[in-house]
C-alpha positions in Angstrom: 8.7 5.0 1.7 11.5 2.6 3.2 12.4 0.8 6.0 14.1 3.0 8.6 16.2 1.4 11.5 17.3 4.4 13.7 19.6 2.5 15.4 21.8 1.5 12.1 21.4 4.9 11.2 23.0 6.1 14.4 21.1 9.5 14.3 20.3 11.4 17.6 17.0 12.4 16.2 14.3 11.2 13.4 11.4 13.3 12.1 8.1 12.0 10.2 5.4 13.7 9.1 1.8 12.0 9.6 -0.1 12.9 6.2 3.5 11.6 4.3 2.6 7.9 5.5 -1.2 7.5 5.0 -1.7 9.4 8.4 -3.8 12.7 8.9 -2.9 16.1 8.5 -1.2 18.4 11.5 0.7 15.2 13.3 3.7 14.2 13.0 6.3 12.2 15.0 9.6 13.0 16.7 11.9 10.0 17.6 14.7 11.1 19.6 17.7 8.8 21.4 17.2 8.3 25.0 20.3 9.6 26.5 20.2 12.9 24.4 16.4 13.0 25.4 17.3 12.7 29.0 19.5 15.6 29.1 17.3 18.2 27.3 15.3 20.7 29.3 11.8 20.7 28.6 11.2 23.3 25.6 7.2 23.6 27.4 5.6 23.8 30.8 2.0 22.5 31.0 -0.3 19.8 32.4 1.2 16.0 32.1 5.1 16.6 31.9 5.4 17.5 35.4 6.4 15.6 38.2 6.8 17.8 41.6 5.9 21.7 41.7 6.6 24.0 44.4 6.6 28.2 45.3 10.7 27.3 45.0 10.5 25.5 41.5 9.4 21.8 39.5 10.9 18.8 39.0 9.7 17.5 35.3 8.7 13.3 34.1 11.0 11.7 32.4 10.8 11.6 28.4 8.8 11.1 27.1 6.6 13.2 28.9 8.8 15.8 29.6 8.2 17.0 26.1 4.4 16.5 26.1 3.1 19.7 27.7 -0.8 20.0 27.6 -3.6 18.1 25.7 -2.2 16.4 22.7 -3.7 16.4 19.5 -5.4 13.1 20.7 -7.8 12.0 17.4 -5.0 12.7 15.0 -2.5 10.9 17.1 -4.8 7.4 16.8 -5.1 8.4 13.0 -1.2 8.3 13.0 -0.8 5.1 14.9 -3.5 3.3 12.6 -1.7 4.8 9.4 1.4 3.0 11.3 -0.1 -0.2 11.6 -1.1 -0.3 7.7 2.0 0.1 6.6 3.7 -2.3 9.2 0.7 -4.9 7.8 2.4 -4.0 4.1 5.1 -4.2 4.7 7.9 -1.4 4.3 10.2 -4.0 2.3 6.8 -4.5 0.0 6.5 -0.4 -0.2 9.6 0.3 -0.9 10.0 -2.5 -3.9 6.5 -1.6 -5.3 7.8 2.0 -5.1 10.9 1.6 -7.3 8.4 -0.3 -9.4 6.5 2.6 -9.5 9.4 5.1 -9.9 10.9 3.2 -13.1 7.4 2.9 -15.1 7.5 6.8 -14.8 10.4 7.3 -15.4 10.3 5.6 -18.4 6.7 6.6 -19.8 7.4 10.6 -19.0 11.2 10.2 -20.7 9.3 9.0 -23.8 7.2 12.3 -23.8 9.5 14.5 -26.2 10.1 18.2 -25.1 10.5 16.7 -21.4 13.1 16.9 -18.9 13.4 14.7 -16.0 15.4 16.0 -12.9 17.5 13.3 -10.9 19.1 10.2 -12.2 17.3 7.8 -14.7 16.6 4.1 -12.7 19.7 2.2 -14.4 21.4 4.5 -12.5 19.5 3.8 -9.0 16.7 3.4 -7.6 13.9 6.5 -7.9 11.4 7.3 -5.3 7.8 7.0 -7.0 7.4 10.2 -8.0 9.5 12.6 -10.7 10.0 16.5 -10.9 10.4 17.4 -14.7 9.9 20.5 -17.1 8.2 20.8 -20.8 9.7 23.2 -23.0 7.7 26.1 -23.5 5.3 25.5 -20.7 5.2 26.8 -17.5 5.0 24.3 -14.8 1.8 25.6 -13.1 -0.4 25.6 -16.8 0.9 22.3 -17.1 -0.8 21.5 -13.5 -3.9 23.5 -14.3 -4.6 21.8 -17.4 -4.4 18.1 -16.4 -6.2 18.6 -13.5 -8.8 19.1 -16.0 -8.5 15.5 -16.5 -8.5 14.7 -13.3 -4.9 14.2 -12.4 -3.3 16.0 -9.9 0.3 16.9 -9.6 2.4 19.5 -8.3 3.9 23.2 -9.8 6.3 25.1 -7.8 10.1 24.9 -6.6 8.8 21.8 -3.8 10.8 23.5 -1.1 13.6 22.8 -2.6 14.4 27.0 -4.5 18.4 26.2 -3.9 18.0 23.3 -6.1 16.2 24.7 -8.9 18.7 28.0 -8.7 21.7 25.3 -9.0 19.8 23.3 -11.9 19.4 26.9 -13.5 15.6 26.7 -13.2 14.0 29.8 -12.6 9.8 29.2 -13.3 9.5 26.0 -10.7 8.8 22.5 -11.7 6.2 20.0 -12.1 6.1 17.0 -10.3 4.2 13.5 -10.5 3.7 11.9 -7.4 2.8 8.2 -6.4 2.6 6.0 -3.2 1.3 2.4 -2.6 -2.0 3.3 -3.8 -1.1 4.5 -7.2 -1.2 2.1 -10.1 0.8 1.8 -13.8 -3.1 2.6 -14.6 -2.6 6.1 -13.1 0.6 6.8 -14.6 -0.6 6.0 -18.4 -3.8 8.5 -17.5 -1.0 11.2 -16.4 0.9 10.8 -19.5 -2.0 10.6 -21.8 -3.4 14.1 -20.1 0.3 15.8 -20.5 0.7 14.6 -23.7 -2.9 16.1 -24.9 -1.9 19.4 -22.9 1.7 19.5 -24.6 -0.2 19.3 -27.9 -3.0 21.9 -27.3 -0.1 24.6 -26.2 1.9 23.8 -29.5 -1.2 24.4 -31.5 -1.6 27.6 -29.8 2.2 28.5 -30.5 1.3 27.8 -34.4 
């Protein structure tokens, strides 16, 4: 979503999940600092992260082998590094602005939708990720996902792995969320809002 620099950051550790970036499912990366890397144990004995073994004990590679036990999960891997490469070719300066981009046209379009509410700051504010989390009054989250998809849009219903949040936001049935990335278009997001607002409209008909 953004440019990350690990070493501005200062973090011992970084953690990316492959099918978040374009990548495939089940692969993921962990980037770890060299000298805290160097002075962890191996968390998994197997072919490949070992260097010596005797009857008395074994001597383990370096990272990152060390941490490499067995056959990796080679295909997705490749699908991972190629998914890397696409971006890089973006550009993560060029994702993250068309993302914002993204973010305040859907903002704005879905704040426009009365009966709405829209959870996290509005774009004046700063920046939003392309994507928003937001509840219609009356309608529970997953009818409102059931029926657009019948339009062909697909968003999300639930508490997003985030339950503490909704308890503190005094949310108790979940919330929908519209999600976009680089290859989402303004086009998308008026074919969202015109399938919520026809949905909306059917379920106030039903309430009359």
């Amino acid at each position: 979503h953004m440019p990350v620099d690990v070493g501005r950051l200062g973090v011992d550790f970084l953690v990316a999940s492959g099918h978040k970036m374009c990548g495939p499912t089940g692969v993921g990366f962990l980037w770890g600092r060299g000298e805290v890397l160097e002075g962890m144990p191996p968390w998994q004995g197997g072919g490949e992260m070992i260097d010596q073994v005797s009857v008395d004990g074994s001597t383990f590679l370096p990272p990152p082998a060390r941490f490499e036990a067995g056959t990796p999960a080679i295909t997705q891997a490749i699908g991972l590094g190629a998914a890397c490469d696409y971006l890089r070719t973006l550009g993560m300066e060029a994702v993250e602005e068309y993302e914002h981009e993204l973010g305040a046209y859907l903002y704005d379009r879905l704040s426009a939708v009365p009966g709405v509410r829209i959870y996290g700051p509005p774009p004046s504010v700063a920046p939003r990720a392309a994507l928003a989390a937001f509840n219609a009054e009356g309608v529970h989250p997953s009818d409102l996902a059931a029926f657009v998809d019948q339009d062909g849009v697909a968003i999300r219903a639930g508490h997003h792995c985030t339950q503490p949040l909704h308890q503190e936001l005094g949310i108790s049935g979940g919330s929908a969320r519209a999600s976009l990335y680089v290859y989402s278009t303004k086009e998308d997001v008026d074919a969202f809002i015109t399938s919520l607002e026809a949905t909306l409209k059917m379920f106030e008909g039903l309430g009359e």
